[in-house]
C-alpha positions in Angstrom: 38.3 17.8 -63.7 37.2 19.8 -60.6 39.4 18.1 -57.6 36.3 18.6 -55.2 33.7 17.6 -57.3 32.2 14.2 -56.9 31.8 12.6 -60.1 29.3 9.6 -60.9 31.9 7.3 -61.2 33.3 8.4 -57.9 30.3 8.1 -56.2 30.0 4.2 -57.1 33.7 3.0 -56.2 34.1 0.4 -53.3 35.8 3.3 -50.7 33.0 5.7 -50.8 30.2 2.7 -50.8 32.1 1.4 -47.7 32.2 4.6 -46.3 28.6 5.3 -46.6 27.7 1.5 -45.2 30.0 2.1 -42.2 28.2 5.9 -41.5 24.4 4.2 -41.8 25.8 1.3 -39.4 26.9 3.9 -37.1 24.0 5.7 -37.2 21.3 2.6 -36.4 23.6 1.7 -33.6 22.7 5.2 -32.0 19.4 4.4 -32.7 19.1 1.3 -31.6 21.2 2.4 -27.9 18.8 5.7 -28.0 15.4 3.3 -27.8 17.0 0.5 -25.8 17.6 3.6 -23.2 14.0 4.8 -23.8 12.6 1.2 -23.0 14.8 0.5 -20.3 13.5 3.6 -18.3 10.0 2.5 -19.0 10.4 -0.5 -17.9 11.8 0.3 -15.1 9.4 3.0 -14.2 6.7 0.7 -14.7 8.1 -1.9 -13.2 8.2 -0.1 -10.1 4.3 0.7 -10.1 3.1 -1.4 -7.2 2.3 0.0 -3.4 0.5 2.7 -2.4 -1.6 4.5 -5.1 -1.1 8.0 -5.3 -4.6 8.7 -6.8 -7.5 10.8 -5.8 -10.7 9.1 -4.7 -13.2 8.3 -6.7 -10.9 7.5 -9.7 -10.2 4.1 -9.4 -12.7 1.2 -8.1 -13.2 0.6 -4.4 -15.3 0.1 -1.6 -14.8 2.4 1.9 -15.1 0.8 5.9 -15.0 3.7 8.2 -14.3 2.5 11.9 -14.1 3.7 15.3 -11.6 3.2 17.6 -12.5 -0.1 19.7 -10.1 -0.6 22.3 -5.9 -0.9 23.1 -4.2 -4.2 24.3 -0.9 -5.6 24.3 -2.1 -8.8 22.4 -1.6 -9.9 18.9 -3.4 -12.8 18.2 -1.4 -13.0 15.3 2.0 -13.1 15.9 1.3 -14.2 19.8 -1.5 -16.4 19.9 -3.0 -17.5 23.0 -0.4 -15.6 25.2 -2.1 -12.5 26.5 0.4 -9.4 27.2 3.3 -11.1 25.3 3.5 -8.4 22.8 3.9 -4.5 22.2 1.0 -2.2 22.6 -1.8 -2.3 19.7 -4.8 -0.3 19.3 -7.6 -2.1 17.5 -10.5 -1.5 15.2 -13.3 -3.0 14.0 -14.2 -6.6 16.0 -14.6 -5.7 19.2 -13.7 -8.8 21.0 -10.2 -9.3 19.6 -7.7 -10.6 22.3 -4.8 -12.9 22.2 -7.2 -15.9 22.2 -9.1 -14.8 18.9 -9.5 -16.4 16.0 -11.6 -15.8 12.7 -14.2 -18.1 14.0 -15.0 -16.9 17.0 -14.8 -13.3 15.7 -17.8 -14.0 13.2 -21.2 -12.6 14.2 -19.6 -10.5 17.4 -20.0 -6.9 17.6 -18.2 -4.3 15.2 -16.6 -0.7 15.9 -17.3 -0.4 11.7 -20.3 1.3 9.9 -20.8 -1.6 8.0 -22.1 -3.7 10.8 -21.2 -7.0 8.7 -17.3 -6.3 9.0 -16.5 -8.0 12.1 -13.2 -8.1 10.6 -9.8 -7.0 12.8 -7.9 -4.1 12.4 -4.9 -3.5 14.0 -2.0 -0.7 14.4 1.1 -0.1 17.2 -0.4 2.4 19.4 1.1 5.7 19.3 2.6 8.0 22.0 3.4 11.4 22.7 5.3 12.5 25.8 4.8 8.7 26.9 1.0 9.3 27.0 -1.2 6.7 24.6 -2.9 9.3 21.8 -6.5 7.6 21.4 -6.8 7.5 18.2 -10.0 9.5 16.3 -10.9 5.9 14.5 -9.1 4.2 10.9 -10.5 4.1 7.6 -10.1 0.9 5.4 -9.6 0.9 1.8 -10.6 -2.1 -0.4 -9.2 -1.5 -4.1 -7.7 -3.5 -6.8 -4.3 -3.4 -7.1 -1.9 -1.2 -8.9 -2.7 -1.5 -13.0 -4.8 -5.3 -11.6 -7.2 -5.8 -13.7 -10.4 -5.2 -11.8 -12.6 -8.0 -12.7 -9.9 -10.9 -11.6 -10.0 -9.7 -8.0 -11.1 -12.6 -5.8 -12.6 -12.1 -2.3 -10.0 -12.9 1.0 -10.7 -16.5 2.4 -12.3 -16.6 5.7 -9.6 -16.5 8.0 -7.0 -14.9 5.5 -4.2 -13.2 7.9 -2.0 -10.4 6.8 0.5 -7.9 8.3 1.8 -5.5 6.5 5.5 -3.2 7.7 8.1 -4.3 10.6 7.7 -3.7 14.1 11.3 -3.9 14.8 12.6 -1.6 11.7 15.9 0.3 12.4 15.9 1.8 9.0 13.2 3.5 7.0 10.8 2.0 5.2 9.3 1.9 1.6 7.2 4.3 1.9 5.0 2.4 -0.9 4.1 0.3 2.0 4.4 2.4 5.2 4.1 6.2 5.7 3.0 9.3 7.7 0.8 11.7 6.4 -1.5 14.7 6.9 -5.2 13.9 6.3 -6.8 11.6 3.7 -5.3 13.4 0.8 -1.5 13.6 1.7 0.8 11.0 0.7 3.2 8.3 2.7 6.6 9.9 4.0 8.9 8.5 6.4 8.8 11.4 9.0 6.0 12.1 10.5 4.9 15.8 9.3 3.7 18.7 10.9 0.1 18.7 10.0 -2.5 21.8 9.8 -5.2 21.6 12.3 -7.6 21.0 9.1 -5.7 17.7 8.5 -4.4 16.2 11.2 -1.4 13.3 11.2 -2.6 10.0 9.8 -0.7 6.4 9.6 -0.6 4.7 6.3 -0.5 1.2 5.9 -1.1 -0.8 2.7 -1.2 -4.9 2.2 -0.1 -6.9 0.0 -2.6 -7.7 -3.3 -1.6 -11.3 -4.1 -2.2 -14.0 -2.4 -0.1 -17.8 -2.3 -3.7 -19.7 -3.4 -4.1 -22.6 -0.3 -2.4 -21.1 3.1 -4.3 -18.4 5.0 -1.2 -17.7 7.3 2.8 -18.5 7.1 5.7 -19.3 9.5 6.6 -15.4 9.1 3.4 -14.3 8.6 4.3 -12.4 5.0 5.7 -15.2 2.8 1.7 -16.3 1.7 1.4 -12.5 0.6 3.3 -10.6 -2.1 2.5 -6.9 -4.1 1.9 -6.8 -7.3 4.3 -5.5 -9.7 2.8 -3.8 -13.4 -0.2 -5.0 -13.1 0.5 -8.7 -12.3 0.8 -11.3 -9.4 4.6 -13.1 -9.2 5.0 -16.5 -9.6 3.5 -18.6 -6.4 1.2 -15.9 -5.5 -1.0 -15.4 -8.8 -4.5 -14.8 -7.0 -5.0 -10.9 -7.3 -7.2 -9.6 -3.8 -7.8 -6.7 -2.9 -5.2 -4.3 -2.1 -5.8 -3.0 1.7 -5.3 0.1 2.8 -5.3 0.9 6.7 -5.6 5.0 7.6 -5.0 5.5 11.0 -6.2 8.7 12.6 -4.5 10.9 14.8 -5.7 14.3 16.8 -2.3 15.6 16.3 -1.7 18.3 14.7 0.9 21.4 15.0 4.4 21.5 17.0 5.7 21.0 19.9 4.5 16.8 20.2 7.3 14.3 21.2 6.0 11.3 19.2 6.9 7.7 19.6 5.1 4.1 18.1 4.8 0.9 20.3 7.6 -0.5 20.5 9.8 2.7 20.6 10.7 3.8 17.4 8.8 6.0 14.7 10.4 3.9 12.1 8.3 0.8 13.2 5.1 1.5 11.5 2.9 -1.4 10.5 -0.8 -3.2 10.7 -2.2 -6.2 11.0 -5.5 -7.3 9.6 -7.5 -11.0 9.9 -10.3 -11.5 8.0 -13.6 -12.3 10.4 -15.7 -10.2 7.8 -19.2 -11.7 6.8 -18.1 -13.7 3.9 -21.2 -13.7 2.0 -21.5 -9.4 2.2 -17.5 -9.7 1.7 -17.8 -11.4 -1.8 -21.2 -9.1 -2.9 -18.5 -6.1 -2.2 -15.8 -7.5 -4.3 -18.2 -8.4 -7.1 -20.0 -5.4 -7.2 -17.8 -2.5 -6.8 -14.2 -4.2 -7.6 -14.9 -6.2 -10.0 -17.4 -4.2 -11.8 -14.9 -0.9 -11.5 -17.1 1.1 -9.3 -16.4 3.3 -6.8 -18.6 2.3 -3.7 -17.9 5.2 -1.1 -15.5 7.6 -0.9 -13.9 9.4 2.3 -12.6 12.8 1.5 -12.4 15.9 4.0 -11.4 18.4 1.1 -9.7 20.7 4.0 -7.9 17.4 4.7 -6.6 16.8 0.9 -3.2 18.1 1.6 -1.2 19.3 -1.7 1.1 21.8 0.0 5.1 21.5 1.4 5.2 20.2 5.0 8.0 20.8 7.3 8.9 17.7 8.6 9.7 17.0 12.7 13.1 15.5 11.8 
């Protein structure tokens, strides 16, 4: 008999049976780990899908409010109610008669800075500086789209008198940038410093909302615990009414070097919006139904100089 030749006999013996069990075992726990590590990732990655959209217009449902700029204050009817001058510096858009002493009510049938002349809805941003001078800004375009992976057709309409703000005043730190961001022109996405912009796409402030909504309060004690983001394409428990997901552009004439910028109340980091709903509710509800919900898109904004796909240097 050949010493290294495997006979039939051989081949069915308990020690080379074991042998072969323990190798496939071995074998389907690799497999198993490998797809476990393959799911996990996905998960994760999709998990994470919730935020700003990094799309280009006119690919997923929405309707389009261009404003002008309407005026600066240092109200918030908001966050200070009824108490004129009590807060930082805010440039509005949209109604034209917000103050400290507004409210959804008495904002409905008052005159808009918006195109559409039946969003007498507030728009709010901190006002932005340069060498200590106010920069007026060139007017803010308002984004009204599903959520991230929502289904379109479950999107319900804001409540009259829904408030929402969206990024911290008093931030230290950076922020998400899914929520909060500097940009050049339409196309360019959120980053945490604001870039040096070409003079064909000047700096812009991006700030999107939350897309889910608590169901019964249009306000909170914080003013952000009736809100929440979507995350894959689904509301979290205790806020399971998908709206739409807002998104505030702010526009800038700033553009080159050599600008010493600073946001109400003193620190770039601080980037965020406010946003109360005075809108006609009736027209509000025909947009949702018929561009949202249907999945069409209902106006688009887009400079094509401005739709920035190029390195930036940054001013940090």
């Amino acid at each position: 008999m050949n010493p290294g030749v495997l006979t039939p006999a051989d081949s069915q013996s308990p020690r080379h049976l074991s042998a072969v069990a323990q190798c496939g075992l071995v074998i389907m726990c690799l497999l198993t780990a490998i797809a476990a590590i393959v799911a996990g990732r996905s998960q994760s990655a999709t998990a994470s899908v919730t935020g700003f959209q990094h799309i280009v217009q006119g690919t997923v449902p929405q309707f389009v409010v261009r404003c002008a700029f309407s005026h600066s204050a240092t109200d918030d009817p908001i966050v200070y109610p009824g108490d004129p001058g009590a807060s930082h510096r805010h440039d509005f858009f949209g109604n034209r008669t917000t103050d400290a002493f507004s409210t959804p009510d008495t904002m409905l049938n008052t005159d808009t800075s918006c195109q559409q002349a039946l969003d007498t809805a507030a728009y709010w941003a901190p006002t932005l500086f340069d060498h200590g001078v106010p920069v007026v800004p060139q007017g803010a375009d308002v984004y009204y789209r599903p959520g991230p992976q929502i289904d379109p057709a479950s999107v319900r309409p804001y409540p009259h008198g829904l408030v929402m703000i969206s990024g911290d005043a008093m931030a230290t730190e950076p922020q998400s940038t899914k929520f909060v961001g500097w940009a050049c022109g339409s196309g360019g996405d959120p980053q945490v410093d604001a870039p040096i912009c070409p003079p064909d796409a000047p700096l812009r402030l991006k700030v999107v909302f939350p897309d889910c909504w608590d169901g019964h309060s249009l306000d909170s004690a914080d003013h952000h615990s009736h809100m929440a983001a979507s995350v894959d394409g689904h509301c979290p428990a205790g806020h399971l009414v998908p709206v739409p997901q807002l998104q505030l552009t702010v526009r800038y004439p700033i553009h080159g070097d050599g600008h010493d910028l600073n946001l109400a109340p003193g620190s770039m980091l601080g980037g965020h919006a406010d946003f109360m709903n005075a809108w006609d509710q009736a027209e509000l509800a025909s947009q949702v139904k018929l561009c949202l919900n249907r999945a069409l898109v209902c106006g688009v904004i887009s400079n094509k100089a401005e739709d920035v796909n190029r390195p930036l240097p940054s001013r940090s």
